[in-house]
KOLBA-664699 format. One line per field, with one value per residue (C-alpha): chain; x, y, z. Coordinates in steps of 0.25 Angstrom, whole numbers, plus 5000, padded with zeros to 4 digits. Layout:
<rs>
unit: [A|...] .
u: [X|...] .
v: [Y|...] .
w: [Z|...] .
</rs>
This chain:
<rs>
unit: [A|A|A|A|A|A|A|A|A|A|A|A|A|A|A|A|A|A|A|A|A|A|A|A|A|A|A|A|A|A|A|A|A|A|A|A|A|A|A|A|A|A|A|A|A|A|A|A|A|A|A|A|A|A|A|A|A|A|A|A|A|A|A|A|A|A|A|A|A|A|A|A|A|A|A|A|A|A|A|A|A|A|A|A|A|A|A|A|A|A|A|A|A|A|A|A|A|A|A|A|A|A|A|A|A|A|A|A|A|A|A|A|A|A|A|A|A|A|A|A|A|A|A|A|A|A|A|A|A|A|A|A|A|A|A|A|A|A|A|A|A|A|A|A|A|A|A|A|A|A|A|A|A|A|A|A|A|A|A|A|A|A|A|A|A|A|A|A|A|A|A|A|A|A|A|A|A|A|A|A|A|A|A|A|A|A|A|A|A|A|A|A|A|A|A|A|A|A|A|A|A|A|A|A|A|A|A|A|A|A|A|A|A|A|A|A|A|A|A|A|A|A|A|A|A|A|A|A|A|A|A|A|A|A|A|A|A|A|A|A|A|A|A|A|A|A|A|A|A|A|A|A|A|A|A|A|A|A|A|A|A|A|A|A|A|A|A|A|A|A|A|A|A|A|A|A|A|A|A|A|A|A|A|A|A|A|A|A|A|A|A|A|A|A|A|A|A|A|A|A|A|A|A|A|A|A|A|A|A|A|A|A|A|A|A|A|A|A|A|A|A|A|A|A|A|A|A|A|A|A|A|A|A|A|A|A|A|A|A|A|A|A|A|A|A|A|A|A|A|A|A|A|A|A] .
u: [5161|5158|5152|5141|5137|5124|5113|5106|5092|5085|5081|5064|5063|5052|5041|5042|5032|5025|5019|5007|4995|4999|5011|5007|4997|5008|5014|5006|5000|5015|5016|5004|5008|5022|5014|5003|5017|5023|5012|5008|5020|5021|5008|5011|5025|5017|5005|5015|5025|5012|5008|5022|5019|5007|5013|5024|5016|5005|5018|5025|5012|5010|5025|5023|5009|5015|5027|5019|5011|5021|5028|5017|5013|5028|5029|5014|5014|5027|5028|5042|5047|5033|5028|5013|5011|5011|4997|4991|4980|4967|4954|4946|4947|4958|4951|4963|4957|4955|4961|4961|4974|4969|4965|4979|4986|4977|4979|4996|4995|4984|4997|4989|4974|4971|4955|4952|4946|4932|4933|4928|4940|4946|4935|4946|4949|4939|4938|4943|4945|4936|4943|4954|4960|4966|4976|4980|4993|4996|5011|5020|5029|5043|5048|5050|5042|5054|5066|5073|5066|5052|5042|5042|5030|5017|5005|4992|5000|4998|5011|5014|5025|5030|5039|5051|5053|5054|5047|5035|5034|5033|5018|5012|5000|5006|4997|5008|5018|5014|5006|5000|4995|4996|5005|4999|5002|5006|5005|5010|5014|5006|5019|5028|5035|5048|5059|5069|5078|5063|5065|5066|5051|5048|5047|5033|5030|5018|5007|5003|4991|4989|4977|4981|4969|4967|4957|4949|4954|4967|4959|4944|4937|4950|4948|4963|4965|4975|4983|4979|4981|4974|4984|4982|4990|4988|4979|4975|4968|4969|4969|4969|4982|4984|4998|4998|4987|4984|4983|4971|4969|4975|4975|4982|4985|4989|4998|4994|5004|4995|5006|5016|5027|5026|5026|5011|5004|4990|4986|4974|4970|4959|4966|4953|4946|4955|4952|4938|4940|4929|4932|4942|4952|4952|4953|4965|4973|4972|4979|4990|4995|4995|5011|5012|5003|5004|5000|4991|4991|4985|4991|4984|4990|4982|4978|4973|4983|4975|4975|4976|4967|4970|4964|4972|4969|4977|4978|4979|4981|4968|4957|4952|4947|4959|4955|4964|4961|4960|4958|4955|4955|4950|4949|4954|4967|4973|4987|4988|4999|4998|5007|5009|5018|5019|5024|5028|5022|5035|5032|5021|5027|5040|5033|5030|5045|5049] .
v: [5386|5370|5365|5357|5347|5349|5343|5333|5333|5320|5312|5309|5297|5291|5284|5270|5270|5256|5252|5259|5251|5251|5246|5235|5233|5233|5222|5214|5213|5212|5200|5192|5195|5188|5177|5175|5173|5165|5154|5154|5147|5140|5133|5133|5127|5115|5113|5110|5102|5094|5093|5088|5078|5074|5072|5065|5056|5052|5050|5040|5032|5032|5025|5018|5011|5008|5002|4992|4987|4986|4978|4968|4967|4966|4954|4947|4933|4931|4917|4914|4900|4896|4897|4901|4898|4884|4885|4891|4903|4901|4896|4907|4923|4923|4931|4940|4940|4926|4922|4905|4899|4891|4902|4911|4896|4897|4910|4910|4914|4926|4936|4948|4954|4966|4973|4985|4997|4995|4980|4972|4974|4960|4957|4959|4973|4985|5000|5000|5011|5012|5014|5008|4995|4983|4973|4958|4953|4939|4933|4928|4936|4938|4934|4919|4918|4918|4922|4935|4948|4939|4936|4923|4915|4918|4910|4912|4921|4914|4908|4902|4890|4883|4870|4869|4856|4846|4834|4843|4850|4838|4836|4840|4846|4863|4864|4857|4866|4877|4881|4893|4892|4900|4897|4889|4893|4878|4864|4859|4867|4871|4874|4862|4862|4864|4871|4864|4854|4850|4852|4866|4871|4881|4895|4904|4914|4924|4924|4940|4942|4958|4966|4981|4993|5007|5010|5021|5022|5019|5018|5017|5031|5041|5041|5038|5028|5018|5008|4995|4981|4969|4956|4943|4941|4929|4918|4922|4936|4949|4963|4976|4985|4999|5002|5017|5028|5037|5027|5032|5024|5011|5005|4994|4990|4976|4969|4957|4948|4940|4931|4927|4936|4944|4958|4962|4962|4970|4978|4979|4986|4973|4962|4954|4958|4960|4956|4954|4944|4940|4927|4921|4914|4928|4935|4926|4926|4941|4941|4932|4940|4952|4953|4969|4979|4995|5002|5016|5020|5035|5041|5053|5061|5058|5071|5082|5094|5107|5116|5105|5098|5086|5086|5076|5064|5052|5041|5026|5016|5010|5005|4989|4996|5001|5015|5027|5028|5041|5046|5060|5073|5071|5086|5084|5089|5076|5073|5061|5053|5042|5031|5020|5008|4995|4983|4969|4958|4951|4937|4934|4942|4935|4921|4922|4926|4912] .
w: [5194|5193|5179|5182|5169|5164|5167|5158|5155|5161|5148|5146|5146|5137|5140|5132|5120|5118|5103|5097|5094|5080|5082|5088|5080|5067|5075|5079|5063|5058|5069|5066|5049|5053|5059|5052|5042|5049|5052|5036|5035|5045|5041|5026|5030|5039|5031|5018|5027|5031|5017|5014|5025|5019|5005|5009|5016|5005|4995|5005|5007|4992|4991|5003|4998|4984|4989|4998|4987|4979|4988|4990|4973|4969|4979|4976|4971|4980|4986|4989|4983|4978|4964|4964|4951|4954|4963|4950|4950|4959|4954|4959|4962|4975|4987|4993|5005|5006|5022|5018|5013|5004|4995|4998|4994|4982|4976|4977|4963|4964|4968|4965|4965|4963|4965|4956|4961|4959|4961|4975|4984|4993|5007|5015|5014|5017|5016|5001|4995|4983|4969|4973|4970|4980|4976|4984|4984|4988|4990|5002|5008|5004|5020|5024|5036|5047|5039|5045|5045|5042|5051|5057|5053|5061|5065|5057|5045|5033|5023|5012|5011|5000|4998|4990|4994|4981|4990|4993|4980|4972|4977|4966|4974|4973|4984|4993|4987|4995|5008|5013|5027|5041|5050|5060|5076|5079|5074|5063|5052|5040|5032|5030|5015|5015|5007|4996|5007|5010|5024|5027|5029|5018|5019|5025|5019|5021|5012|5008|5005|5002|4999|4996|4996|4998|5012|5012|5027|5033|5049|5048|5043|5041|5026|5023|5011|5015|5009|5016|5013|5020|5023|5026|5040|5050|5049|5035|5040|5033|5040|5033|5034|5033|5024|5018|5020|5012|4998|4993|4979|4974|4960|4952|4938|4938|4926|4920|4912|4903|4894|4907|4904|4916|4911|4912|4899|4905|4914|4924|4935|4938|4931|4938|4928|4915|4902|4906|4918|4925|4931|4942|4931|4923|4936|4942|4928|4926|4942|4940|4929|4938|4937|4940|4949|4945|4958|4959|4973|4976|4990|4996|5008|5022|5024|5016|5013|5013|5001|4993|4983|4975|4961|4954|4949|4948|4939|4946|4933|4925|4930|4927|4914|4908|4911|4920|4934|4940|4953|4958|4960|4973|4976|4991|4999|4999|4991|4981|4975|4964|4963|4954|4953|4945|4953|4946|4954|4953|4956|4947|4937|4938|4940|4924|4921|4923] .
</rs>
């Protein structure tokens, strides 16, 4: 009899079995719960990286702005080999933004001038802030026109040139110690004194003429205080430039040495007015003993960080009357930072050393 192996019984198969409608209901909320996760901090992770941006920023530009006018104040009153001192203070109230040479050979010894606050700001600069101060510096520049890495001299920019020659500085007219003229485009030249061998030609150098304020705008309408300075450039013209945006406030507090010992004796945030001026040989006196600046700059961010509301005040020195100022709270989503730094006007200051 033959064995025959049994048979097997043919496995059902079963028919594949999709999700319930719950179930894909489950997941699709456990899904769109991980997401939902997922872009909260995505978007906190950006918005505080942009916020970090904007920070940074409004910091650097704070730096940046104070280390430009400290620059130009710790240099004002700078004229190379000539002493100012021997031209002698001017008659009359300098105008900063005056464009003739006559007056800019004048004023040598007006270094610094400072406008208060609430004080009528220099013609030749708009858009000025209000509450905010402004500040002239006047000196040469610390290149000799041609030597290496400075510009050569230019046609229409105006310099300063002074004689160290013995012949020529035995005219007892200072006048003729010293020119300050533009350089003209051809013909003969409008600097000709010379250097001690009294035959090398002496030394150009640039006359400076700075007037630092705060803008309300840094391009017309955005409503983004700006740093700006106005300068005086060829053929005696000042234009407005933009340095720093976002400076919202600027104050001064300058230091007056009233017995020639350099060392500042007073301080004034208007030393035009101090001790009751009201006149132009009260007024210039007061100026050439400026021989410090103590600098209040306010930078605020660009742009607004939401959330976020500033209600912080900030002190910027005292005011022309002795009294605190104080600005703020503002009450808006922009970020502040206050600055403050004294800078020595080191030639001036240093002139009374000797």
């Amino acid at each position: 009899m033959t064995a025959h192996p049994p048979l097997r019984t043919p496995m059902r198969l079963r028919a594949p079995r999709g999700f319930t409608l719950i179930e894909l209901m489950v997941g699709i909320t456990l899904g769109l719960i991980v997401l939902a996760v997922v872009t909260t901090a995505f978007v906190n992770v950006s918005s505080n990286r942009r916020d970090m941006e904007r920070t940074g920023r409004q910091i650097e530009n704070g730096r940046f702005a104070m280390q430009l006018l400290a620059d130009d104040i710790v240099n004002t009153g700078y004229f190379g080999e000539f002493d100012p001192r021997d031209v002698g203070p001017p008659a009359t109230k300098p105008d900063p933004c005056s464009t003739t040479v006559a007056d800019m050979k004048n004023m040598v010894m007006m270094h610094v001038q400072g406008y208060a606050a609430g004080s009528v700001k220099p013609s030749c600069i708009s858009d000025v802030r209000s509450g905010t101060a402004v500040v002239a510096v006047r000196r040469t520049g610390t290149c000799i026109a041609g030597d290496t890495n400075c510009d050569a001299a230019a046609t229409g920019q105006i310099y300063l040139q002074s004689t160290l020659c013995n012949d020529e500085l035995a005219n007892p007219a200072i006048s003729a110690h010293y020119i300050v003229a533009a350089k003209p485009a051809s013909g003969p030249s409008a600097f000709p004194l010379h250097k001690h061998d009294c035959a090398t030609l002496a030394s150009l150098r640039s006359y400076v003429m700075h007037i630092y304020f705060i803008a309300n705008n840094n391009n017309t309408g955005d409503g983004v205080p700006t740093l700006k300075r106005a300068e005086l450039g060829a053929n005696g013209e000042f234009s407005v430039v933009a340095l720093v945006e976002g400076i919202e406030n600027l104050q001064l507090e300058y230091g007056l040495d009233t017995n020639g010992d350099s060392m500042p004796d007073a301080v004034s945030a208007d030393p035009g007015t101090y001790g009751g001026c009201a006149a132009d040989p009260c007024y210039i006196t007061n100026w050439l003993n400026a021989v410090t600046a103590k600098v209040h700059l306010l930078s605020r961010s660009t742009e607004a960080s939401p959330g976020y509301r500033d209600t912080k005040t900030y002190p910027l020195g005292l005011q022309a009357d002795g009294t605190q100022l104080t600005v703020g709270p503002y009450n808006d989503g922009f970020k502040r930072h206050a600055y403050t730094e004294t800078i020595r006007m080191n030639n001036p200051a240093g002139r009374r050393e000797s």
